[in-house]
C-alpha positions in Angstrom: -192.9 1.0 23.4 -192.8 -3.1 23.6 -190.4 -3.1 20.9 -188.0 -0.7 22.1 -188.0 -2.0 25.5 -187.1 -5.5 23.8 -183.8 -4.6 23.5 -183.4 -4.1 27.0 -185.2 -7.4 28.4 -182.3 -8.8 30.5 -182.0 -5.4 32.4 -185.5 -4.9 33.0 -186.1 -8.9 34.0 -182.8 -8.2 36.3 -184.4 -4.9 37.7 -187.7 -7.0 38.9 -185.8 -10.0 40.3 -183.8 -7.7 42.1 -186.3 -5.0 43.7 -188.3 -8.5 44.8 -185.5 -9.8 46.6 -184.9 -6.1 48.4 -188.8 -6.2 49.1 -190.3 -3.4 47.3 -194.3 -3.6 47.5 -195.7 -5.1 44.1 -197.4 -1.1 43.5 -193.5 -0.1 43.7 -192.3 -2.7 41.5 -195.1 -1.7 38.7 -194.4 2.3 39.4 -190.9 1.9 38.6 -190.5 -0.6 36.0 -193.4 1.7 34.4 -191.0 4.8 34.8 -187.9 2.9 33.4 -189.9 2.0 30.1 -190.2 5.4 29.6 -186.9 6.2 30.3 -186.1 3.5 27.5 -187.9 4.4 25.1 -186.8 7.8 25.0 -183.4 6.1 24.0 -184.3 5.4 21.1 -182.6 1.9 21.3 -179.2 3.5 22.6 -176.5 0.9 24.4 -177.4 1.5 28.3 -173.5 1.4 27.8 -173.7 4.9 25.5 -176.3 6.3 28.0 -174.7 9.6 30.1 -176.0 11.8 32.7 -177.0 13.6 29.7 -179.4 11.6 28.7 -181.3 11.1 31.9 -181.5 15.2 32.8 -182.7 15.1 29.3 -185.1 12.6 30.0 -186.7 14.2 33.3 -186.9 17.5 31.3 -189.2 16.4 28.8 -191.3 15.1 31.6 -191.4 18.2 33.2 -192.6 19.9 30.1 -195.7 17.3 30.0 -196.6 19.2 32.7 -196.0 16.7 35.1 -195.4 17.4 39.5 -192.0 18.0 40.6 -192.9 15.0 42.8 -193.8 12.8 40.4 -190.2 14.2 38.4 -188.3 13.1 41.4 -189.9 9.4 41.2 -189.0 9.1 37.8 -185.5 10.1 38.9 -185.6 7.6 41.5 -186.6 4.7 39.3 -184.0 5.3 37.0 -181.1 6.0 39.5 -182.7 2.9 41.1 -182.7 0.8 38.0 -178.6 1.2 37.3 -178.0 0.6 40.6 -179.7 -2.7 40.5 -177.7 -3.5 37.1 -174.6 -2.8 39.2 -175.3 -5.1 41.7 -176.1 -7.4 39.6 -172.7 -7.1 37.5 -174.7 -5.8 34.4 -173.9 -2.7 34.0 -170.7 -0.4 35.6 -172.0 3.1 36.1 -175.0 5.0 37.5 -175.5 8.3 35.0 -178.6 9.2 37.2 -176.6 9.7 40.1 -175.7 13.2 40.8 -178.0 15.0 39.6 -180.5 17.8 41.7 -184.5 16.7 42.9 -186.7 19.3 41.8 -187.5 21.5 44.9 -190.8 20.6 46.2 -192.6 23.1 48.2 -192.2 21.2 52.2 -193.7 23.9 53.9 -196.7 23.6 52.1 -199.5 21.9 55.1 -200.6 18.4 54.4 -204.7 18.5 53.2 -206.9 16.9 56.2 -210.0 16.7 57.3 -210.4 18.2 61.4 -212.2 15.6 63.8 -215.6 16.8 63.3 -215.1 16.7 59.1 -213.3 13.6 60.2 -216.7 12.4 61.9 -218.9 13.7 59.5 -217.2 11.9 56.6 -217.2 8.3 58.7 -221.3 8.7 58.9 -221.4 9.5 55.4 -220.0 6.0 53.9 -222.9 4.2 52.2 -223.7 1.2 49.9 -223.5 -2.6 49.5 -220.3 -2.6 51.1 -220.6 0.2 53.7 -219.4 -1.7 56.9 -215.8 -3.2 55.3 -215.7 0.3 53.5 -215.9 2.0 57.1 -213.2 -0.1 58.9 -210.7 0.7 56.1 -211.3 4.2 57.0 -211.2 4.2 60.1 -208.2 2.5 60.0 -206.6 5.3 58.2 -208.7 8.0 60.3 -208.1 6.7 63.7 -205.1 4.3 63.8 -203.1 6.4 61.0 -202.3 3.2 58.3 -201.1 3.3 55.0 -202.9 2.3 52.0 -200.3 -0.2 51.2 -200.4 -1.1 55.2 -204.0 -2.0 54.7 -204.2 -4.0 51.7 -201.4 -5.9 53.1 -203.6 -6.5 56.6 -204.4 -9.9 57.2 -207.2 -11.4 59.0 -204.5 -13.0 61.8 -203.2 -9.7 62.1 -206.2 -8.5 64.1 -206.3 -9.7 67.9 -209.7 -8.3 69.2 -209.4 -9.9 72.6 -205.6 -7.8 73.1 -207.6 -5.1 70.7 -204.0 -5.1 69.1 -203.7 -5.3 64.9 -199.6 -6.2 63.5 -199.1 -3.5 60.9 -196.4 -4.7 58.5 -195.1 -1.2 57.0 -192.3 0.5 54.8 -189.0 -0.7 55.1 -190.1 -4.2 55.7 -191.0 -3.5 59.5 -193.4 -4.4 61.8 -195.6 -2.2 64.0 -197.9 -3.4 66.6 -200.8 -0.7 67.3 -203.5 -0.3 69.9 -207.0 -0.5 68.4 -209.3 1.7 70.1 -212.5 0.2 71.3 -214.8 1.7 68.7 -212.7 0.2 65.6 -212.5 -2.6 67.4 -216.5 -3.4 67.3 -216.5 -2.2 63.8 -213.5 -4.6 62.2 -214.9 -7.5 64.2 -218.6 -6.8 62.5 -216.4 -6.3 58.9 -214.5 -9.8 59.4 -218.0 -11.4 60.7 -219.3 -10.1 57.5 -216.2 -10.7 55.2 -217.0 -12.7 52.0 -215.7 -16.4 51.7 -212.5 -15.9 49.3 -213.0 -18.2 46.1 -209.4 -19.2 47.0 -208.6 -20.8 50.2 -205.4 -19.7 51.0 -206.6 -16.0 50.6 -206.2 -14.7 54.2 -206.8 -10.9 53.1 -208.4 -8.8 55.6 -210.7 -6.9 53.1 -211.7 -8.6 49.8 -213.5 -8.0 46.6 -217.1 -9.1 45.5 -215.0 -11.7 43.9 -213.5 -13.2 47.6 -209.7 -11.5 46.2 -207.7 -9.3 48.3 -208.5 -5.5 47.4 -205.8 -4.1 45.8 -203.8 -0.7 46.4 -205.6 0.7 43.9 -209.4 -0.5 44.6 -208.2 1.2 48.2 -207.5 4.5 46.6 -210.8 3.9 44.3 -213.5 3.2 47.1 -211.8 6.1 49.4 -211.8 8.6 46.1 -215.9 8.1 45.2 -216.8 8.2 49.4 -215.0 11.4 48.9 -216.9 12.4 46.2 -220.4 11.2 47.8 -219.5 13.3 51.1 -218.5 16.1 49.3 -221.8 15.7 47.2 -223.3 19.4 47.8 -220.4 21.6 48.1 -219.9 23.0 44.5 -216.5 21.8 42.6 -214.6 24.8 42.7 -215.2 24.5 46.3 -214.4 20.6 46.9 -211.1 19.7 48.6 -208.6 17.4 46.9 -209.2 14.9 50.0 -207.8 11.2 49.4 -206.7 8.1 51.1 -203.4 9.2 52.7 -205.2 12.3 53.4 -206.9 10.6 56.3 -203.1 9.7 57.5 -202.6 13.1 57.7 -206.1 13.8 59.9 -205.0 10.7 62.2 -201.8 12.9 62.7 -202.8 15.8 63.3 -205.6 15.1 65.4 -203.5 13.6 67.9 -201.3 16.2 67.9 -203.8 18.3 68.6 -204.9 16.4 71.8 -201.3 17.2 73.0 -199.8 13.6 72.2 -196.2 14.1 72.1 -194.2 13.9 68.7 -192.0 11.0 69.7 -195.2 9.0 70.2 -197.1 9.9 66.9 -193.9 8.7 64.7 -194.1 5.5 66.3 -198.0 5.3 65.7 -197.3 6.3 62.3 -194.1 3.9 61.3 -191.9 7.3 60.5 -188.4 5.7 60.6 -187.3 9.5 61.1 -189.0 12.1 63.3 -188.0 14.7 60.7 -190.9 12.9 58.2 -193.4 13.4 61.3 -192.9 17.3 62.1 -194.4 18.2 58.7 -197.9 17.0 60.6 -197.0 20.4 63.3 -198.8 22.8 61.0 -200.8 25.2 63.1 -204.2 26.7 61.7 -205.4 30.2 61.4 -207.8 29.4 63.7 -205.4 28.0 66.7 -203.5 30.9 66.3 -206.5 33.4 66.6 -207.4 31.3 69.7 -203.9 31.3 70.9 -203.6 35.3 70.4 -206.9 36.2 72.4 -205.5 34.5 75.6 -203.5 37.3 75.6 -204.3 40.2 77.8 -203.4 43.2 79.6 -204.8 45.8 81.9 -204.3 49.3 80.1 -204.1 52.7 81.8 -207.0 54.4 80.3 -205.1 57.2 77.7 -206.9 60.3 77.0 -206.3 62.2 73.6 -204.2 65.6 73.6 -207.2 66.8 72.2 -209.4 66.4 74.9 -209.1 69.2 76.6 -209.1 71.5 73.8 
C-alpha cells in the first residue's frame, strides 16, 4: 500500500495540512487519510486526473462487499469527497468525482442503545481497579453531563472550575460549551485531579493521563469504557450482553433527562447538537412507558349482559 500511495504524496501531504488548518480532531485526520489510502490503492496508480465518479462508486462497492456498515460506507464516501475538495482548494486538482453520488440508507429510526438510570447506577458502582477513581469521573462525565469521547480527551485540567462547579467543554465544530457540573461529579473529578499522576512532561495539562503522565488518547477512552463494560456485564451470558460503549453513555445522559421532563431545546444545548433535528433521535419511547402510559387510561363501563343469558 506504501508504494502505491507514493505516487500520490503531494495530495495526501496537502490533504493533512489542509484538514489541520479547518480543525479536524487528530482521530479525524487519521480516519480519513486511512480511508483515502484505500481509496488509492484501489487505483492501481491511476492519474487522480483519470479518476471518474466511476471509480469512486466502484470503490465504496467493494467495501460494501467486505461486509462492512452502511455507516462506515458513508465515511469512506466522506473522506474521499472530502479529500478532492481539499485538492480544489488547494489549486491541485479541478474536479470532485465523489460528489453526487447517493449515502447508503442507514436505518434512523432504529433507537440509540443505553443503559436506564438504575443500569446507569449500577454500571458506575461496578468500575474497579488501579485506576478506578479517574476511570469513574470519565464516566460520569459521559453518564451525567452527556460529553463526547473526543470532548473528554480534549478536557483540560483549567477547564474544570469546582468553586462555579462549571467545566468548558470544547466540542465539534470548533465550539465551546460551558456545562453545569452537578454536585456529585463535582466531589468525584476534584478527588480524580487530587489524585492525577504528575505528567513526565510539564507542559502536559491533560485532565486524565496514562500510567506514563500522557494525556489518554480517544482510543484508551474507548478501551477502558469497552473492558468496564465487559467486567459489569460479567454474569450475563454473551448472547445476552448488550453492545454498550462509550458514546452509549451519551445516549443514557440523553435520555434520562428527557425522561425527567427536561425540554428538548435544553438537552441540545447540554449536548452541543448544532441542530435540534440530531437531538430528537434521543425521543424514543420504551415498551414499558407506553404500557405505563396506556393503563392511565380508564373508563366506567355499563355492565353488558350476553344474548345468551337469558336463554
Amino acid at each position: 500500500m506504501n508504494d502505491l500511495n507514493e505516487d500520490y504524496d503531494e495530495e495526501l501531504d496537502a490533504f493533512l495540512i489542509w484538514m489541520k488548518d479547518a480543525g479536524y480532531t487528530s482521530y479525524t485526520q487519521k480516519s480519513y487519510l486511512a480511508d483515502v489510502r484505500q481509496f488509492l490503492e484501489s487505483l492501481n496508480g491511476k492519474k487522480l486526473e483519470a479518476v471518474k465518479k466511476l471509480h469512486v462508486v466502484s470503490f465504496l462497492s467493494s467495501v460494501r462487499e467486505r461486509g462492512v456498515s452502511d455507516t462506515t460506507r458513508n465515511r469512506k464516501h466522506a473522506s474521499v469527497s472530502c479529500f478532492f475538495k481539499a485538492l480544489i482548494e488547494l489549486e491541485l486538482h479541478t474536479g470532485n468525482p465523489a460528489e453526487g453520488i447517493k449515502k447508503s440508507k442507514t436505518d434512523k429510526n432504529r433507537a440509540p442503545v443505553f443503559l436506564d438510570e438504575s443500569d446507569l447506577a449500577n454500571f458506575i458502582h461496578s468500575i474497579e481497579g488501579k485506576y478506578k477513581l479517574r476511570n469513574t469521573a470519565i464516566f460520569l462525565l459521559m453518564g451525567y453531563m452527556g460529553l463526547r469521547v473526543g470532548e473528554v480527551n480534549a478536557l483540560n485540567v483549567n477547564d474544570f472550575n469546582p468553586e462555579r462547579s462549571t467545566l468548558a467543554v470544547f466540542g465539534k465544530g470548533r465550539k465551546w460549551r460551558t456545562l453545569p457540573v452537578p454536585e456529585f461529579v463535582n466531589n468525584i473529578l476534584q478527588q480524580a485531579l487530587a489524585e492525577r499522576l504528575e505528567p513526565w512532561r510539564a507542559k502536559e495539562d491533560g485532565m486524565f493521563v496514562s500510567q506514563k503522565g500522557r494525556r489518554l488518547s480517544i482510543r484508551n477512552i474507548q478501551q477502558i469504557a469497552a473492558d468496564s463494560f465487559d467486567h459489569f456485564q460479567s454474569g450475563t451470558p454473551q448472547f445476552q450482553r448488550i453492545p454498550y460503549s462509550s458514546h452509549k453513555l451519551r445516549h443514557s445522559f440523553a435520555t434520562m433527562l428527557l425522561r425527567k421532563g427536561a425540554d428538548l431545546r435544553t438537552v441540545q444545548e447540554l449536548l452541543g447538537h448544532s441542530s435540534i433535528q440530531t437531538t430528537t433521535v434521543y425521543t424514543h419511547i420504551t415498551s414499558r412507558e407506553k404500557e405505563e402510559a396506556m393503563a392511565r387510561l380508564s373508563v366506567e363501563l355499563p355492565i353488558l349482559q350476553s344474548n345468551h343469558s337469558n336463554k
